[in-house]
Backbone as numpy.savetxt, mean C-alpha at the origin, in Angstrom:
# Nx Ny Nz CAx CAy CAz Cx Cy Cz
-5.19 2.78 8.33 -4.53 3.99 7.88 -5.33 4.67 6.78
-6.26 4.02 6.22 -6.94 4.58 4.99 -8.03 5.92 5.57
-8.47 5.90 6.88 -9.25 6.82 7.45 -8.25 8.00 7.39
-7.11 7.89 7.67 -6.10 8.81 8.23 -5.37 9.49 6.89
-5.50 8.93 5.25 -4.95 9.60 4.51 -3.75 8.81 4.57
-3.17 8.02 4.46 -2.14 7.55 4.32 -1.95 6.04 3.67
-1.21 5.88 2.52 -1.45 4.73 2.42 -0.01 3.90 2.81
0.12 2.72 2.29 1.38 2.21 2.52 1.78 1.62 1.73
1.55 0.98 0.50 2.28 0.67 -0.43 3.33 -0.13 -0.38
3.81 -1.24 0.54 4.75 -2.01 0.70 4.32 -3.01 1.94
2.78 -3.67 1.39 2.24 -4.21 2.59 3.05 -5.71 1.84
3.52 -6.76 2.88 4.08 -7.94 2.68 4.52 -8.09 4.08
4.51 -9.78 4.27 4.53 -10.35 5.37 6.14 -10.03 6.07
7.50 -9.62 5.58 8.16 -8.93 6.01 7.65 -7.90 7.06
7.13 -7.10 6.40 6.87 -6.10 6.88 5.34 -5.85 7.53
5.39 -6.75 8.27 4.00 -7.24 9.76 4.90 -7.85 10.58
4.69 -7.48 11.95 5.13 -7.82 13.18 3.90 -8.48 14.06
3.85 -8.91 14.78 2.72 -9.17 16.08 4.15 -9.13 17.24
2.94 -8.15 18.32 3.80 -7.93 19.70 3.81 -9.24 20.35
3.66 -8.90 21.41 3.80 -9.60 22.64 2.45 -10.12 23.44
1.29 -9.55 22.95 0.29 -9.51 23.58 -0.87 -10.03 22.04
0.18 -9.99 20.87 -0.84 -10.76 19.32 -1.11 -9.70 18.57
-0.96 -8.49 18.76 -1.29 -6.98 18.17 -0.84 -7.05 17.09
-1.22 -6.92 15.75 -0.12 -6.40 14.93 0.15 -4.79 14.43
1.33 -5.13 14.43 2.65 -4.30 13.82 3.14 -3.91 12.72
2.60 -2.76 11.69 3.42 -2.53 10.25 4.34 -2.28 11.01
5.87 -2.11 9.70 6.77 -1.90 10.05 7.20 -0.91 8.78
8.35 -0.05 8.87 9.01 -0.06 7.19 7.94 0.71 6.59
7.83 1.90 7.20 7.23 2.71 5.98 7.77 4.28 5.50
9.00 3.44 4.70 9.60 3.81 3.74 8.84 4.71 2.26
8.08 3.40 2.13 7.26 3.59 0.51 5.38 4.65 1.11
5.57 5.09 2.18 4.14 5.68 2.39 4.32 6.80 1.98
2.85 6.98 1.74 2.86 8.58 1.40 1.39 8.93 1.87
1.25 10.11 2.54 0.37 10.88 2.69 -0.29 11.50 1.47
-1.80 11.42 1.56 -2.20 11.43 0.54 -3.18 13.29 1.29
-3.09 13.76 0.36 -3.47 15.33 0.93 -4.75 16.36 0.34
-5.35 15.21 -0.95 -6.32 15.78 -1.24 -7.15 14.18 -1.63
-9.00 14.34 -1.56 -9.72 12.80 -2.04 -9.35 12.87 -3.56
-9.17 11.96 -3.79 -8.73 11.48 -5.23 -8.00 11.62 -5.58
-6.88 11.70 -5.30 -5.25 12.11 -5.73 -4.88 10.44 -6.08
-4.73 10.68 -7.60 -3.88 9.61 -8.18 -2.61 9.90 -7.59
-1.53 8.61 -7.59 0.09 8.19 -7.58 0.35 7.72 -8.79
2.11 8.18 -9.11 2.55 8.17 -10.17 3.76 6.94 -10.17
4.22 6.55 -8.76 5.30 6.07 -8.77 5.13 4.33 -8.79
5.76 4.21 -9.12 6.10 2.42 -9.54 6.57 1.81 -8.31
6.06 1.58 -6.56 6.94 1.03 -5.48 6.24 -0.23 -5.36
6.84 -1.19 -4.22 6.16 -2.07 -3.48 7.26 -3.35 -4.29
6.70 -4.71 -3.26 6.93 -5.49 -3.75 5.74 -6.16 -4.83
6.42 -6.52 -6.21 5.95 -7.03 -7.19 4.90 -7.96 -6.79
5.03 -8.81 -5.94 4.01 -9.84 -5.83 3.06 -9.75 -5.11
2.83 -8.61 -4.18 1.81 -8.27 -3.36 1.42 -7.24 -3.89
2.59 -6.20 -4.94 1.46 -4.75 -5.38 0.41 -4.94 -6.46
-0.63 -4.39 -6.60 -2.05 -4.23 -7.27 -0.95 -4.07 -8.78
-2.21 -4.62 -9.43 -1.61 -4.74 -11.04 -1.57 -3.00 -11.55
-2.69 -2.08 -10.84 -2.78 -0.65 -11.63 -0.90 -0.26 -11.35
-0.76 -0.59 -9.79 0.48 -0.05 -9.62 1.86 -0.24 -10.86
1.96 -1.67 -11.11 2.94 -2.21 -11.74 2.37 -1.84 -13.41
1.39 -1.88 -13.57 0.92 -1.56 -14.95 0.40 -0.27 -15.66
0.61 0.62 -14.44 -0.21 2.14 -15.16 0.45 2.66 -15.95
-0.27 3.58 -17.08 0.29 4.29 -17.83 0.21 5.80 -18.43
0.92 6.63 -19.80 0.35 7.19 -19.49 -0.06 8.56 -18.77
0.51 8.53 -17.45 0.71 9.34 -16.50 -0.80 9.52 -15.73
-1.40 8.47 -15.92 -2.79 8.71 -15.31 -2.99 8.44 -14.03
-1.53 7.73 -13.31 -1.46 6.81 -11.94 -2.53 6.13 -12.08
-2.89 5.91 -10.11 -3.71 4.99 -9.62 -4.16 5.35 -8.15
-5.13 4.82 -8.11 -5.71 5.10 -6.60 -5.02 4.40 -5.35
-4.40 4.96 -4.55 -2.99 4.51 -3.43 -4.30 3.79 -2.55
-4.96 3.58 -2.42 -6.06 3.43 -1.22 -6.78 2.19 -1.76
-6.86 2.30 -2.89 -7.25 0.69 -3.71 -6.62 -0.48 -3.41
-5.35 0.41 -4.23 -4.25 -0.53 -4.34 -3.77 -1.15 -3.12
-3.32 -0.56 -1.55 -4.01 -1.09 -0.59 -4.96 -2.02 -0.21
-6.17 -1.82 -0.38 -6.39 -2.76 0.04 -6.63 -4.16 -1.21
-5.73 -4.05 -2.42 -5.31 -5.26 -3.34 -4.34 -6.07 -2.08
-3.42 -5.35 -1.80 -2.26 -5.72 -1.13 -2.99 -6.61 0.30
-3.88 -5.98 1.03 -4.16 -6.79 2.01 -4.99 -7.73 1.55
-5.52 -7.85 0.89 -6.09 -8.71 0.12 -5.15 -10.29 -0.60
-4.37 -10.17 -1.08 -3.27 -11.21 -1.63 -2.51 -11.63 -0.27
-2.51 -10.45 0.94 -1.45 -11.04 1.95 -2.26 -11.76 2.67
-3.66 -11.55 2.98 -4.71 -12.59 3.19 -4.33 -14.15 2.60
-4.44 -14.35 1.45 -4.60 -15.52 0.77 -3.27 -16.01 1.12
């Protein structure tokens, strides 16, 4: 989704499916947002705590964070 401008912000093993054939499946995107210009910081505080990137849970300030980073923090920890 990062080619496409969109991030997702609520990556956790909840919310992954695999079909029928092993494909996987996000699910639940509630917390996405289309991102509409390159470099557009986010301001909002979502996700689950234990899979979101520390900028998310820790920014300040009003400076946000990069939604596309923080991403791939998230696939990153759901890896491990």
């Amino acid at each position: 989704m990062l080619d496409q401008n969109i991030v997702y912000r609520d990556l956790k093993p909840e919310n992954v499916l695999l079909d029928e054939r092993g494909h996987v499946k996000l699910i639940d995107f509630g917390l996405s947002k289309i991102i509409n210009e390159e470099g557009e910081r986010l301001k909002t505080v979502c996700g689950t705590p234990g899979y979101a990137a520390p900028e998310i849970l820790l920014h300040r300030n009003g400076v946000g964070y990069d939604g596309k980073k923080a991403d791939v923090w998230s696939i990153g920890i759901f890896i491990c």
